[in-house]
C-alpha positions as a printed Julia matrix, in Angstrom:
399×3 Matrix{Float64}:
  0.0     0.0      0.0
  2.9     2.69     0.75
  4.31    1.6     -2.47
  1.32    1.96    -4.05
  0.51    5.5     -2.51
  4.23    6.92    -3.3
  3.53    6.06    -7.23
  0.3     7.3     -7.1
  1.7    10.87    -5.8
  5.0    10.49    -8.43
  1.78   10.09   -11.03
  0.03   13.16    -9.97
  3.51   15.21   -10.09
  4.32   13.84   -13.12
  1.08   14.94   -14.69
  0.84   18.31   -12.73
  4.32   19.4    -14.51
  3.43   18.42   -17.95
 -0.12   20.35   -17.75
  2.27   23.15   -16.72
  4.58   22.46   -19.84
  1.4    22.14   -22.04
 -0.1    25.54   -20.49
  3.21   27.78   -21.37
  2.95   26.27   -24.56
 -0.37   26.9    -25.63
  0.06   30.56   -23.88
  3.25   31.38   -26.06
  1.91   29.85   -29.59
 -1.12   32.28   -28.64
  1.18   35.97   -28.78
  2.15   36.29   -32.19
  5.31   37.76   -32.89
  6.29   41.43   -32.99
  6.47   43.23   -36.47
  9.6    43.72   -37.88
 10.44   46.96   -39.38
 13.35   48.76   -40.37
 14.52   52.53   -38.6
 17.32   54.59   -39.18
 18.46   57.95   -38.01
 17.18   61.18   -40.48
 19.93   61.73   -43.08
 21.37   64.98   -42.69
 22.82   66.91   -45.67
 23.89   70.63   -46.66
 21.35   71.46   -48.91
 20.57   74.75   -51.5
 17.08   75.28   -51.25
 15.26   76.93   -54.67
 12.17   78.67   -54.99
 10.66   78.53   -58.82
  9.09   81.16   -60.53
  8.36   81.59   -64.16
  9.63   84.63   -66.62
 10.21   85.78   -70.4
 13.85   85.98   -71.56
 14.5    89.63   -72.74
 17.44   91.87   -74.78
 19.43   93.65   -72.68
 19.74   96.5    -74.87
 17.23   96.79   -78.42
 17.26   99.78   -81.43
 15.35  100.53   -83.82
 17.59  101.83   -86.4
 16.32  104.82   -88.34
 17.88  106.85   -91.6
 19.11  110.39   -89.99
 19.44  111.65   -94.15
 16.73  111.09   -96.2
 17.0   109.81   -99.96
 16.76  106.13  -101.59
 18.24  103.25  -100.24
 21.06  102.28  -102.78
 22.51   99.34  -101.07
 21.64   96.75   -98.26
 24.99   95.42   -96.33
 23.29   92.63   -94.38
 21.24   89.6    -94.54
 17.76   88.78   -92.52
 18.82   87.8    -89.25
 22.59   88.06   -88.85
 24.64   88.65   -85.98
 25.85   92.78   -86.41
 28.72   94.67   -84.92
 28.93   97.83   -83.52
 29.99  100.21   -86.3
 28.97   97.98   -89.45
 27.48   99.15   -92.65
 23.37   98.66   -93.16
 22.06  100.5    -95.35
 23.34  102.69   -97.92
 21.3   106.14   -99.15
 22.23  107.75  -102.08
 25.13  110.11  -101.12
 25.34  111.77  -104.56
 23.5   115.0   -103.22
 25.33  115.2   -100.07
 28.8   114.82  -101.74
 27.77  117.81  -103.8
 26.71  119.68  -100.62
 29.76  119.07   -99.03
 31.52  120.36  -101.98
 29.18  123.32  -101.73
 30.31  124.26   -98.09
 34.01  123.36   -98.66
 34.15  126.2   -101.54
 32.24  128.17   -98.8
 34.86  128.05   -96.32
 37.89  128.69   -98.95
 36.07  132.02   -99.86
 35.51  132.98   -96.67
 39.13  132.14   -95.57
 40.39  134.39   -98.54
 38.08  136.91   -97.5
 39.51  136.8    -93.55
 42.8   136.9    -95.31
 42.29  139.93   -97.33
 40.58  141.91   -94.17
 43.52  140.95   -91.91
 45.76  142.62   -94.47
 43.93  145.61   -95.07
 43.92  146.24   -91.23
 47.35  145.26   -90.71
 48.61  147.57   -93.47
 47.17  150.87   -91.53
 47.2   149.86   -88.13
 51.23  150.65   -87.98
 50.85  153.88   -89.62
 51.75  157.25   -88.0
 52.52  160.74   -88.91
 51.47  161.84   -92.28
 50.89  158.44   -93.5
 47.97  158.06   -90.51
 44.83  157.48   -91.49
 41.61  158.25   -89.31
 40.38  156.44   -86.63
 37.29  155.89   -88.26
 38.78  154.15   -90.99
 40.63  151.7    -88.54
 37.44  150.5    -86.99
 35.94  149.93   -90.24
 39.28  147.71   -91.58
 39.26  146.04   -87.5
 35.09  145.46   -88.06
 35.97  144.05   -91.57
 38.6   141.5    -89.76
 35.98  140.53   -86.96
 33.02  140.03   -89.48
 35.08  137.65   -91.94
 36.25  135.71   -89.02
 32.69  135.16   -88.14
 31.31  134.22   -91.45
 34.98  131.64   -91.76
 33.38  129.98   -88.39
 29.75  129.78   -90.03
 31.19  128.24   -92.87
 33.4   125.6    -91.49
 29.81  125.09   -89.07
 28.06  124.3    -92.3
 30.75  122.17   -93.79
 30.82  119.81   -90.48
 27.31  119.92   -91.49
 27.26  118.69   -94.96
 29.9   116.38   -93.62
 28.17  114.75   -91.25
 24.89  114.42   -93.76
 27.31  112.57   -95.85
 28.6   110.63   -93.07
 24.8   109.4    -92.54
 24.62  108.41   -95.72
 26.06  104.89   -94.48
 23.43  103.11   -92.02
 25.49  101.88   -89.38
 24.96   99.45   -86.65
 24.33  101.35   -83.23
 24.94   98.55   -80.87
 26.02   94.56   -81.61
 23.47   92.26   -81.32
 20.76   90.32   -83.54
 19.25   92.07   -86.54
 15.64   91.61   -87.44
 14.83   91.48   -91.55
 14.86   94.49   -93.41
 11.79   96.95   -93.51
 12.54   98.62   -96.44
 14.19   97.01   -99.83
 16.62   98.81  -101.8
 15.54  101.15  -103.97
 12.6   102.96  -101.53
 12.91  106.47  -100.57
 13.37  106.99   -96.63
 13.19  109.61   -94.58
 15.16  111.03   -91.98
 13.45  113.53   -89.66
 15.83  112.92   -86.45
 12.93  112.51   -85.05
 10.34  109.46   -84.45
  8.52  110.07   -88.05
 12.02  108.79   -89.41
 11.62  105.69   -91.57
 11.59  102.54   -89.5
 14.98  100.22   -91.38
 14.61   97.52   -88.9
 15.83   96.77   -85.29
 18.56   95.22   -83.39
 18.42   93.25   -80.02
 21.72   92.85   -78.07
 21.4    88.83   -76.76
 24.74   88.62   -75.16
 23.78   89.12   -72.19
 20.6    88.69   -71.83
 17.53   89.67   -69.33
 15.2    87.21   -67.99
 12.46   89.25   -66.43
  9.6    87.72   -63.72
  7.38   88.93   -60.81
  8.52   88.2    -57.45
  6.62   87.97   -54.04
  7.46   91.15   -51.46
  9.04   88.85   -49.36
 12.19   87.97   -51.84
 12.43   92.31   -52.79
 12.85   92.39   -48.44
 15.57   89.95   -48.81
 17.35   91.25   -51.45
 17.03   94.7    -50.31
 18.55   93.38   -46.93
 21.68   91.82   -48.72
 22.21   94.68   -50.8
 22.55   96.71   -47.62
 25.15   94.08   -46.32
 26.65   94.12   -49.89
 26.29   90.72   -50.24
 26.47   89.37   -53.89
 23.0    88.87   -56.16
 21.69   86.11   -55.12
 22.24   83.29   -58.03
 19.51   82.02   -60.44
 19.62   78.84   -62.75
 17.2    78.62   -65.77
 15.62   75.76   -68.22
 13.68   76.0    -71.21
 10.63   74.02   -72.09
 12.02   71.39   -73.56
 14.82   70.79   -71.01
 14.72   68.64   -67.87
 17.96   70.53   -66.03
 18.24   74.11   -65.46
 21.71   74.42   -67.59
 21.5    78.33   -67.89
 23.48   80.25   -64.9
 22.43   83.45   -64.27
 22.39   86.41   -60.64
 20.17   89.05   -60.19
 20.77   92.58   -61.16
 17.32   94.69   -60.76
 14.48   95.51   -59.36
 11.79   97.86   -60.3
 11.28  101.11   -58.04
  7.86  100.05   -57.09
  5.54   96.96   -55.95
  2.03   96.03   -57.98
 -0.59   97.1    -55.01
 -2.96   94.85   -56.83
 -0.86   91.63   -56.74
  2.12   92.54   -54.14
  4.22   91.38   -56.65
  7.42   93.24   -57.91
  9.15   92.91   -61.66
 12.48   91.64   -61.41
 15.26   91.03   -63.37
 18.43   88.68   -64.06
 21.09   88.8    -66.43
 22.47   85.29   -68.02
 25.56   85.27   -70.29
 24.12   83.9    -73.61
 27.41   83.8    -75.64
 26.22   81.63   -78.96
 23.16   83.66   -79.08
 20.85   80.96   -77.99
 18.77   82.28   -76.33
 16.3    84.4    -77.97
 14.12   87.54   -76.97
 10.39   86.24   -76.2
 11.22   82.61   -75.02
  9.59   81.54   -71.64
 11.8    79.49   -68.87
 11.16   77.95   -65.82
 13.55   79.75   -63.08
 15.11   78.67   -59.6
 16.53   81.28   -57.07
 18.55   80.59   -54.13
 17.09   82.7    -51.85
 17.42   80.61   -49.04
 20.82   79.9    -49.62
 23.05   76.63   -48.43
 21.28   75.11   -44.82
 21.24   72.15   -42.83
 18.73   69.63   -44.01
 17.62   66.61   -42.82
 16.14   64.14   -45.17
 13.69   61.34   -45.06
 12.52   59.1    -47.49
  9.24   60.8    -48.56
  6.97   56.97   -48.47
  7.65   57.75   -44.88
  5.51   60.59   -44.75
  1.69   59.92   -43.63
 -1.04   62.16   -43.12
 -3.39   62.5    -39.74
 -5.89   64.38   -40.69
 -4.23   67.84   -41.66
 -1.2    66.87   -40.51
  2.23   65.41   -41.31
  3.05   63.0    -39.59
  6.74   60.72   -39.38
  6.33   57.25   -37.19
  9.64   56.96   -34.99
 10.38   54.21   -32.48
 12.47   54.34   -29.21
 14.75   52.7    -27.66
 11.62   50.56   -26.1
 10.88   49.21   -29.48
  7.16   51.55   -29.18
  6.14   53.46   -32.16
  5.3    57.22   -31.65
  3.86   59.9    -34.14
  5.55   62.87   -35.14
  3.69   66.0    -36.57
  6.48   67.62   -38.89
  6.61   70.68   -41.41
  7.6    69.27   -44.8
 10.21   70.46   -47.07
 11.02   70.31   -50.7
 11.86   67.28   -52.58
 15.25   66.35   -53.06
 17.51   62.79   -54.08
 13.92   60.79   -53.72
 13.89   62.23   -49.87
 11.3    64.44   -48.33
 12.99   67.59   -46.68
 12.05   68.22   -43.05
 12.02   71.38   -41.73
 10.14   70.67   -38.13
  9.66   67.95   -36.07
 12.44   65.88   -36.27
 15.7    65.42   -34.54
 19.24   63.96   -35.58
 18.35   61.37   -33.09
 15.29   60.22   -33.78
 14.73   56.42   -35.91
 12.4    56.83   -38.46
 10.53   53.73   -39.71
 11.11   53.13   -43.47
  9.8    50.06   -44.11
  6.63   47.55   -43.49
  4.66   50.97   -42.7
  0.88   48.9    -42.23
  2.61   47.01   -39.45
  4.04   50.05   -37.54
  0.92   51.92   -34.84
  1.3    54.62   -32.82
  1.23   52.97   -29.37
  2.22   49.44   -30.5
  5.49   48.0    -30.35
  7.83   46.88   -32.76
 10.99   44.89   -33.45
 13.47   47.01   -35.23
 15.9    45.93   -38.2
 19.12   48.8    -38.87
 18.02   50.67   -41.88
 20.06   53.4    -43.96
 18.6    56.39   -45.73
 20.14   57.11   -48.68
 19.49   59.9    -51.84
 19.73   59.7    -55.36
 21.6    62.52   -57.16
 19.7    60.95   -59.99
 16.07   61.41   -58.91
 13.72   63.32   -60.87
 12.56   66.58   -58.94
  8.94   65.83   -57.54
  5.97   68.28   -59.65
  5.31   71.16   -57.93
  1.74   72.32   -57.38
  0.1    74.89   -54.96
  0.14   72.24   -51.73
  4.35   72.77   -52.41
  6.47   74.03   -49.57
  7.69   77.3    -49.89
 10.86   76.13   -51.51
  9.72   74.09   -54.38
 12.74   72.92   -54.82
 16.3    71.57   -53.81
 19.36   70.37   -54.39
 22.47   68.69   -52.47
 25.33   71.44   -51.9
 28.36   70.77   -52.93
């Protein structure tokens, strides 16, 4: 019977322990395992941050080049659309009738240079006279009136010969300023006129290209800024440009002006860069898509920009600390830049960001974290921009 009772209690031990091995059993195949995500620290970056605005390219200097002789155009020194010099032949008007009035006023100012010559010798031939050979003072004043009235009517003479000469030097249509010519207005062969004033007859017009303007309106808050740095003498800020057809903004420009006045109706202001344009490329007219570095080079810290979620009207960037528990992070959202979302607010150097398996990572739960690396593309395209953009639409890394 003892035998029989010490067996019996072995049994019940025994069985007590293995409903105790079957209980943690069934109690850990019930908790599922924790999610697995990966988190890594914000990449942080010097960054140039742009702002975008669009603008018309413009010439930096443009004449209309008018006759200042009229007559008929003899001779055309140019072809539709060239590239002019300073200084190089047009148009040619007849100079036949100017030669001849140049000829005119040269014969003008040899007789009136013999005529000087003759007074001066007539007064020079009594002034030394004394005694009996004295003549009366009356007679002096006359020769010494003679003297002063030819050398007057010398001066008008050579005044109309620089005249004629002149005329005749306007004969030849010259370029005012280098630049891009626009077809001729007037074939040869038509009479033109030359006024000096605006009724002159329109030839055609020149646009100087190199450099060039690109002209937009800016917000008050960029004429503040570059007011302030012009009081600090800082240099323009710099601009970068692309055309419609391009994907990178190859044209390097810097702001030189801006208008006297802001648009009370839009609280905009007209502003202007200047681009070196050396092969002419760019033309007068042409729209472009422009970046300005207003906010110059700053500290930056990236994220990728799947990261980002939105609560509502918020931002919001899931972290998870050192506990392995996921919080939510309202932050203020930067440009786009490398495939990574800029983040202005709400994040620290510290901080792990989840960046992948988002669905399994909830506020409030907890998580087991893989290491994780953020890393941008130089490559990416720039993200669209559209009015829910940052106020720098764009960026790039600084070198």
């Amino acid at each position: 019977m003892r035998t029989t009772a010490v067996g019996a209690i072995a049994l019940v031990l025994v069985a007590g322990a293995g409903w105790a091995l079957l209980d943690q059993d069934n109690t850990a195949a019930a908790m599922p395992p924790l999610p697995s995500v990966q988190a890594a620290h914000p990449l942080v970056r010097d960054v140039t941050e742009w702002d975008d605005y669009i603008g018309r390219f413009a010439p930096s200097k443009t004449v209309e080049v008018r006759p200042r002789v009229s007559g008929a155009i003899t001779r055309i020194y140019f072809r539709d659309g060239d590239t002019v010099r300073k200084g190089q032949p047009l148009f040619q008007v007849d100079p036949r009738p100017y030669r001849a009035a140049l000829a005119g006023a040269q014969a003008d100012v040899a007789s009136a240079q013999s005529a000087l010559a003759l007074a001066k010798s007539d007064y020079d031939r009594v002034a030394g006279l004394t005694g009996d050979e004295a003549v009366a003072a009356s007679e002096i004043d006359q020769l010494r009136t003679r003297v002063r009235s030819a050398t007057a009517a010398l001066a008008a003479a050579q005044a109309r010969r620089r005249e004629r000469a002149l005329d005749m030097e306007f004969t030849t249509v010259r370029a005012p300023i280098s630049g891009k010519i626009s077809d001729r207005r007037v074939d040869a062969g038509n009479l033109v006129s030359g006024d000096n004033n605006a009724n002159a007859t329109l030839l055609t017009t020149i646009n100087a290209v190199n450099p060039i303007y690109f002209t937009f309106d800016a917000s008050e808050a960029l004429f503040l800024k570059t007011q302030r740095d012009r009081a600090e003498s800082k240099t323009p800020a710099a601009v970068q440009v692309r055309l419609q057809d391009e994907a990178d903004y190859r044209w390097k420009g810097k702001l030189d002006f801006t208008d006297n006045g802001l648009d009370p109706r839009s609280g905009t202001i007209r502003v202007r860069a200047v681009l070196a344009n050396p092969d002419g490329f760019l033309t007068p007219g042409m729209f472009g898509n422009m970046r300005l570095a207003d906010s110059g080079t700053v500290k930056a810290m990236l994220v990728p920009d799947d990261a980002i979620q939105s609560d509502q009207a918020r931002k919001i960037v899931l972290t998870v600390g050192k506990d392995g528990m996921v919080a939510a992070k309202p932050v203020e959202l930067g440009p786009m830049i490398g495939g990574l979302r800029v983040i202005r607010a709400g994040l620290t150097a510290k901080d792990r960001v989840v960046i992948s398996n988002y669905q399994a990572a909830v506020a409030g739960s907890k998580v087991a974290t893989r290491r994780g690396q953020i890393i941008a593309d130089p490559h990416a395209a720039p993200a669209p921009t559209g009015p829910s953009e940052p106020v720098a639409a764009q960026a790039t890394l600084a070198n």
